[in-house]
DSSP file (Angstrom, degrees, kcal/mol; ACC not computed):
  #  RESIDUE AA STRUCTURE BP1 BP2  ACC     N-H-->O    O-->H-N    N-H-->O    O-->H-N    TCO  KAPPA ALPHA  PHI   PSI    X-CA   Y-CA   Z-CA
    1    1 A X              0   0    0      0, 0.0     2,-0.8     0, 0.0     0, 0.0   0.000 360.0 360.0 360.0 108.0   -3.4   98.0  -29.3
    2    2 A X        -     0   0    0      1,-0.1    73,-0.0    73,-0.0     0, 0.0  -0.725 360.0-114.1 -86.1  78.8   -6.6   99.9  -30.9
    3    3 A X        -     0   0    0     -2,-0.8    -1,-0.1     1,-0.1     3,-0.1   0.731  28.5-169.4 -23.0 121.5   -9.7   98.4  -30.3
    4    4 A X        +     0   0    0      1,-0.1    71,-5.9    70,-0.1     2,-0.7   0.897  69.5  76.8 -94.1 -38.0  -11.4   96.9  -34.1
    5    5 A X  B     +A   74   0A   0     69,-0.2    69,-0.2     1,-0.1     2,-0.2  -0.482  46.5 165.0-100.0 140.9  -14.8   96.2  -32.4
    6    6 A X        -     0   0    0     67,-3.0    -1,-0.1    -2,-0.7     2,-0.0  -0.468  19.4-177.6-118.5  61.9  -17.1   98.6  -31.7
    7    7 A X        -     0   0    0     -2,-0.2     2,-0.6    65,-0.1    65,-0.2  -0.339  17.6-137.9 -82.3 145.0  -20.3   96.9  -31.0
    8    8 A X  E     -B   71   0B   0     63,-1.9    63,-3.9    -2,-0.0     2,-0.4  -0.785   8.1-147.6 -98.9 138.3  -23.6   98.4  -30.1
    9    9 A X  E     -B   70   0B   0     -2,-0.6     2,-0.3    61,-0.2    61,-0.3  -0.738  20.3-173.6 -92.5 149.0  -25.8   97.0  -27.5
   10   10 A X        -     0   0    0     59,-5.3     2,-0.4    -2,-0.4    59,-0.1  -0.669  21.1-131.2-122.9-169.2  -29.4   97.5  -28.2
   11   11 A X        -     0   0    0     -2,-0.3     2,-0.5    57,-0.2    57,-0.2  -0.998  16.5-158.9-134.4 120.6  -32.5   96.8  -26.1
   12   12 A X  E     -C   67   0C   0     55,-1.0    55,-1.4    -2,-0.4     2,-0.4  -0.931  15.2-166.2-110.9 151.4  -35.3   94.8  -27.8
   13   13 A X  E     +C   66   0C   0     -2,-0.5     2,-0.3    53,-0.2    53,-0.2  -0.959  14.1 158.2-134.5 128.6  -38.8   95.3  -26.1
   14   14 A X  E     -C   65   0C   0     51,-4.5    51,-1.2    -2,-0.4     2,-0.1  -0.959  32.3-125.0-160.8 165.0  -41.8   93.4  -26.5
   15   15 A X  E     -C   64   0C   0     -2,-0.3    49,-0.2    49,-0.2     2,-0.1  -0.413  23.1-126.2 -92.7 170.0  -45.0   92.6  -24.9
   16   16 A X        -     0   0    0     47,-0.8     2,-0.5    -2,-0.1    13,-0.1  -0.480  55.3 -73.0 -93.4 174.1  -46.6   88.7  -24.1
   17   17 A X        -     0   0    0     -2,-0.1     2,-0.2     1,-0.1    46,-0.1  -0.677  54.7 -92.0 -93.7 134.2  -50.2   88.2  -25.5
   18   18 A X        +     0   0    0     -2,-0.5     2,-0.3    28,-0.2    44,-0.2  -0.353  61.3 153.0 -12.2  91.0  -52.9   89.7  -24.1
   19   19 A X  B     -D   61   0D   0     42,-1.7    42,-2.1    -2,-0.2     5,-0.2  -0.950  50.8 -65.2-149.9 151.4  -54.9   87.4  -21.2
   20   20 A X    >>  -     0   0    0     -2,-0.3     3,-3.5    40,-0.2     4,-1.1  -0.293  43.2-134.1 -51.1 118.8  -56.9   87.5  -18.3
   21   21 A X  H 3> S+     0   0    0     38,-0.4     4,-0.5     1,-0.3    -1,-0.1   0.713 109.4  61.3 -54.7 -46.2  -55.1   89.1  -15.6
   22   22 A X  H 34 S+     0   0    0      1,-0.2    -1,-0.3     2,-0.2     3,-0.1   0.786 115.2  38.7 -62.3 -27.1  -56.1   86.6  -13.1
   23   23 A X  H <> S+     0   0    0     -3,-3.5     4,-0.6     1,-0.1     3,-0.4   0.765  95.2  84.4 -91.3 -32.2  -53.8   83.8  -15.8
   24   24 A X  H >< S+     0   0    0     -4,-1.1     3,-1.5    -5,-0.2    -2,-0.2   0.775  70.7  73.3 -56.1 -18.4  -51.2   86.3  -16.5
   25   25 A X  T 3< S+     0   0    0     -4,-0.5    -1,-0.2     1,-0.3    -2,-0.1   0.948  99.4  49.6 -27.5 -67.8  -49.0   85.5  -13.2
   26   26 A X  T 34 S+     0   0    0     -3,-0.4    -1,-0.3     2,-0.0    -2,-0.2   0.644  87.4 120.0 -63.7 -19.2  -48.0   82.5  -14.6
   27   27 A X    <<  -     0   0    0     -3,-1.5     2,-0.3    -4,-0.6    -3,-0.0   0.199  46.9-154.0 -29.4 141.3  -47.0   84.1  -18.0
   28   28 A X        -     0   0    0     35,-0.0     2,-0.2     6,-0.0    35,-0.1  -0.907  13.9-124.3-132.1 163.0  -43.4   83.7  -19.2
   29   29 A X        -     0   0    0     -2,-0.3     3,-0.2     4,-0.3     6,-0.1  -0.791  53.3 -93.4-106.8 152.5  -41.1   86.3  -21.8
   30   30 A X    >   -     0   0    0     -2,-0.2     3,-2.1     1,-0.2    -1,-0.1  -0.283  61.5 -59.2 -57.3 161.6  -39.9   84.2  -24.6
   31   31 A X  T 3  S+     0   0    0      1,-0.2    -1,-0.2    -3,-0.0     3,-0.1  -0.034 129.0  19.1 -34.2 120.8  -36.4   82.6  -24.3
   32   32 A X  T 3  S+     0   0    0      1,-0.4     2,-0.4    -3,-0.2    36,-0.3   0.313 103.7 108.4 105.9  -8.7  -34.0   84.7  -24.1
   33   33 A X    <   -     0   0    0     -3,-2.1     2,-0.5    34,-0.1    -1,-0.4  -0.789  58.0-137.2-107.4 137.1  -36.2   87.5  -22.9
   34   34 A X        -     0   0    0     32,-1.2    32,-0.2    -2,-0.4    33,-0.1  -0.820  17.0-123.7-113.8 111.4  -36.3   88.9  -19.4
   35   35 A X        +     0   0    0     -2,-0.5    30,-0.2     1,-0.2    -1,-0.0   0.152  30.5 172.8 -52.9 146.0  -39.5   89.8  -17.6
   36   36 A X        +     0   0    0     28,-2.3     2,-0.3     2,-0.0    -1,-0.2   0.582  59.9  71.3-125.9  -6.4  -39.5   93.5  -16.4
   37   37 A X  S    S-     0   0    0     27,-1.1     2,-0.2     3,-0.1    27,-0.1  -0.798  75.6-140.9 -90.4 164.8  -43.2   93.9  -15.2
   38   38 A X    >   -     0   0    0     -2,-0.3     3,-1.0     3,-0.2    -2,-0.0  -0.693  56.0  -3.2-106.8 166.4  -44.2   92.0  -11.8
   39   39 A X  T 3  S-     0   0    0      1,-0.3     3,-0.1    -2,-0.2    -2,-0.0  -0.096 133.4  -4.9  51.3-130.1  -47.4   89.9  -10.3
   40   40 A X  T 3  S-     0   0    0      1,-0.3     2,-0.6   -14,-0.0    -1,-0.3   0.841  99.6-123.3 -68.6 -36.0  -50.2   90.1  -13.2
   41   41 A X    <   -     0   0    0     -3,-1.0     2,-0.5    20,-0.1    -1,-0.3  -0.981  51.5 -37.1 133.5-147.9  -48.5   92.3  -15.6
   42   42 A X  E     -E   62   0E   0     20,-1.5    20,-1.6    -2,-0.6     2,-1.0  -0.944  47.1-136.2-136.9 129.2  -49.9   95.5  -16.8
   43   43 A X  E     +     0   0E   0     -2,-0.5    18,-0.2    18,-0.2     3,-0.1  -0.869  61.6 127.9 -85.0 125.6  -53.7   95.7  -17.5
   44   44 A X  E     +     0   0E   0     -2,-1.0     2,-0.3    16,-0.4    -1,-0.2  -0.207  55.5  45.5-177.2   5.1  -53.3   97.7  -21.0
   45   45 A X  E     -E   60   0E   0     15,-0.8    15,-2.0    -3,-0.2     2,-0.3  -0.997  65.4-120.6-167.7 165.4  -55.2   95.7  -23.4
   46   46 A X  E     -E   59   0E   0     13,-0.3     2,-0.5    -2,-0.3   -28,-0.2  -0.602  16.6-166.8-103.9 134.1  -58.3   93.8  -24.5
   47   47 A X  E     -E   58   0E   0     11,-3.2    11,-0.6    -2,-0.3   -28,-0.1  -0.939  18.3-137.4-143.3 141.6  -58.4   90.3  -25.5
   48   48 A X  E     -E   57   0E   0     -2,-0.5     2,-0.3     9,-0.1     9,-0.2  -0.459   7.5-157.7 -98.8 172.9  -61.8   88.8  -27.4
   49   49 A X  E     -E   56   0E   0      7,-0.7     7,-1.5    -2,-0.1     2,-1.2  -0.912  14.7-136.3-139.4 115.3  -63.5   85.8  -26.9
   50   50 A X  E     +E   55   0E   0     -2,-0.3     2,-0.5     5,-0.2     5,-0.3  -0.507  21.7 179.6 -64.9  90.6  -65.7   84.4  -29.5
   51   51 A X  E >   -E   54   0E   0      3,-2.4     3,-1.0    -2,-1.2    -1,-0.0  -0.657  59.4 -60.8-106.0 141.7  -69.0   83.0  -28.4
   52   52 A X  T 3  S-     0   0    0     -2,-0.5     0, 0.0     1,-0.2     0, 0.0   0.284 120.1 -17.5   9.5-128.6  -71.1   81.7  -31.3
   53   53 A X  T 3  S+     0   0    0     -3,-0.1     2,-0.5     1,-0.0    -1,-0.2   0.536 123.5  83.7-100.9  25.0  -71.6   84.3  -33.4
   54   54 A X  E <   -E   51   0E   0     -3,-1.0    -3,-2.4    -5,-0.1     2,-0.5  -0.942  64.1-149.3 -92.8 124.5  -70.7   87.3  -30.9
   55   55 A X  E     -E   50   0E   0     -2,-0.5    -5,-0.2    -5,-0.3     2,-0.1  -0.903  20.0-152.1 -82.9 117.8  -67.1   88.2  -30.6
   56   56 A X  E     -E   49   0E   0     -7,-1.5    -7,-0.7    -2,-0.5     2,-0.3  -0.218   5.0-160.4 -70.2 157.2  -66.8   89.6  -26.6
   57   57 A X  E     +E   48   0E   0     -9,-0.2     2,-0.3    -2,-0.1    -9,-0.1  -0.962  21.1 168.7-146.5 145.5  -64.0   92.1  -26.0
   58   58 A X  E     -E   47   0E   0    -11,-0.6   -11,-3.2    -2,-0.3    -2,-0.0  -0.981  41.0 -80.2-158.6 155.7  -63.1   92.1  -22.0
   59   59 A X  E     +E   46   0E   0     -2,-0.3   -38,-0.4   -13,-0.2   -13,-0.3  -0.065  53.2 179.5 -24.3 109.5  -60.0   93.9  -19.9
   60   60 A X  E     -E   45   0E   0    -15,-2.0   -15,-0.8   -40,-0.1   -16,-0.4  -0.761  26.0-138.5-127.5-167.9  -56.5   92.0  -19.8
   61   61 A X  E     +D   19   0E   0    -42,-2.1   -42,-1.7   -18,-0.2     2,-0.2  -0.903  21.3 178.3-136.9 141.6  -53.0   92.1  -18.6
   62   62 A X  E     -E   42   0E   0    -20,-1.6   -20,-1.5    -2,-0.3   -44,-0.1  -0.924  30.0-103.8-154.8 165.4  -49.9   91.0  -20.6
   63   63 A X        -     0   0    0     -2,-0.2   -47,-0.8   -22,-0.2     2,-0.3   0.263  17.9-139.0 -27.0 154.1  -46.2   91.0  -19.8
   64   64 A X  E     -C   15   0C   0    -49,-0.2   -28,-2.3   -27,-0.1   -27,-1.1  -0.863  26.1-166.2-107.5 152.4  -43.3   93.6  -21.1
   65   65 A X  E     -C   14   0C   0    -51,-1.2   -51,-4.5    -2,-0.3     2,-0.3  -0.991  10.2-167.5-150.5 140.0  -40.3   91.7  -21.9
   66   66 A X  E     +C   13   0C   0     -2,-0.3   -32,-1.2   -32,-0.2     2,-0.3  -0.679   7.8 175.1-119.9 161.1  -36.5   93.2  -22.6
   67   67 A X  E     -C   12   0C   0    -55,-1.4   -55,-1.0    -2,-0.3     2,-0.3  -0.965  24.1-142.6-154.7 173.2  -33.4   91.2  -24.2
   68   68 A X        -     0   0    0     -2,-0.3     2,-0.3   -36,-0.3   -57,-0.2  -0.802  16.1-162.4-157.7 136.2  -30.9   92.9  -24.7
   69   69 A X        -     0   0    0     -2,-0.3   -59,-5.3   -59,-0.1     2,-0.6  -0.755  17.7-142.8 -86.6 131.2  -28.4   92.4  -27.8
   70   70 A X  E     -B    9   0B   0    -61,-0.3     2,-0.8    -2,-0.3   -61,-0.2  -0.868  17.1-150.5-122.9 120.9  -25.1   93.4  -28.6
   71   71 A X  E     -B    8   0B   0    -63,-3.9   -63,-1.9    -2,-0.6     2,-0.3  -0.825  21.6-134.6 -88.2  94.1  -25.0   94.4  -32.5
   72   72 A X        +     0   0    0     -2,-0.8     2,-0.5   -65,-0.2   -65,-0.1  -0.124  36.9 161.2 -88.3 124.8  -21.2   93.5  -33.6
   73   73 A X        -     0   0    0     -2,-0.3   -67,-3.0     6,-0.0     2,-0.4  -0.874  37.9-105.1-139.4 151.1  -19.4   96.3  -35.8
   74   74 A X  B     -A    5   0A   0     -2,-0.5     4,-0.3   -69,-0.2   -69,-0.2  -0.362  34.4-109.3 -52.5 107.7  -16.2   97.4  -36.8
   75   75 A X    >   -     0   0    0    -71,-5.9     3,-0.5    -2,-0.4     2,-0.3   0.060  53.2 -90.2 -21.7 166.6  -14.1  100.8  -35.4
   76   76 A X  T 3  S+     0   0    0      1,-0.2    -1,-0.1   -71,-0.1     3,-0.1  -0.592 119.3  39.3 -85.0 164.1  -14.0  103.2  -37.7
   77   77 A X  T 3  S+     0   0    0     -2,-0.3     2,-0.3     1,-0.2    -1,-0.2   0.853 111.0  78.0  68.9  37.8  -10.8  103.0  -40.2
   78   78 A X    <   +     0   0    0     -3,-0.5     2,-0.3    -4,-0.3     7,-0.3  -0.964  52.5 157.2-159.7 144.8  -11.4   98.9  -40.0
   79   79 A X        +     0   0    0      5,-3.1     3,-0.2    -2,-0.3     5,-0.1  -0.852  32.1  70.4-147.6-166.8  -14.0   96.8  -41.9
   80   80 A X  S >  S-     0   0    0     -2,-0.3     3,-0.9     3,-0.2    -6,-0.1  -0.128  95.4 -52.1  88.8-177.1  -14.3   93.2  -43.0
   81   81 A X  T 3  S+     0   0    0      1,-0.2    -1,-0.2     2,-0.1     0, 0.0   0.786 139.8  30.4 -14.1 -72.6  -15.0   89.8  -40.6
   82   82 A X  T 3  S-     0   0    0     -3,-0.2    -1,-0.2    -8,-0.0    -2,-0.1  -0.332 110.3-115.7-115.2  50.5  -12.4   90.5  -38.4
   83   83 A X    <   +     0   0    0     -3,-0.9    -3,-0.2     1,-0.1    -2,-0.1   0.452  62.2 153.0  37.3  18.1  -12.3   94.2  -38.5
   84   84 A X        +     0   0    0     -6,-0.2    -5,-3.1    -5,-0.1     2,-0.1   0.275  24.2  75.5 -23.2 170.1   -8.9   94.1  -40.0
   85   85 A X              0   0    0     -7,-0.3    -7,-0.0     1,-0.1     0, 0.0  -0.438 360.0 360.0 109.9-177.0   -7.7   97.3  -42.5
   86   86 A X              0   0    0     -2,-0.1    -8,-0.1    -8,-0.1    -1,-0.1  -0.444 360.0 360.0 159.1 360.0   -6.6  100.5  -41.7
């Protein structure tokens, strides 16, 4: 019995939006996404605040967030749907 799938798993990474460290605790990775920083996050970015006609630019924290996806593909010497051939 030769194995027809060969699937890759991949790792998708991304960060949460940019907020005041002291509100990032509460912060969540989108569905399906699993947080990998703890407590505030990671202070790494600026987030602005628009007051009349100055935009403010001040410290923040956001999230990193992982999923991780399994890509499906066919051995080699097999293609199609259901990796049939040879």
């Amino acid at each position: 019995q030769m194995k027809k799938q060969c699937g890759q798993k991949l790792l998708i990474r991304m960060k949460t939006e940019c907020v005041p460290c002291s509100l990032n605790l509460k912060t969540q990775c989108p569905a399906g996404y699993t947080k990998i920083t703890n407590g505030s996050g990671i202070p790494d970015c600026r987030y602005y605040l628009e007051i009349k006609t100055h935009t403010l630019s001040f410290p923040g924290c956001r999230h990193h967030c992982m999923k991780e996806f399994e890509q499906p593909e066919c051995c080699q010497g097999h293609w199609g749907p259901d990796c049939m051939g040879k």
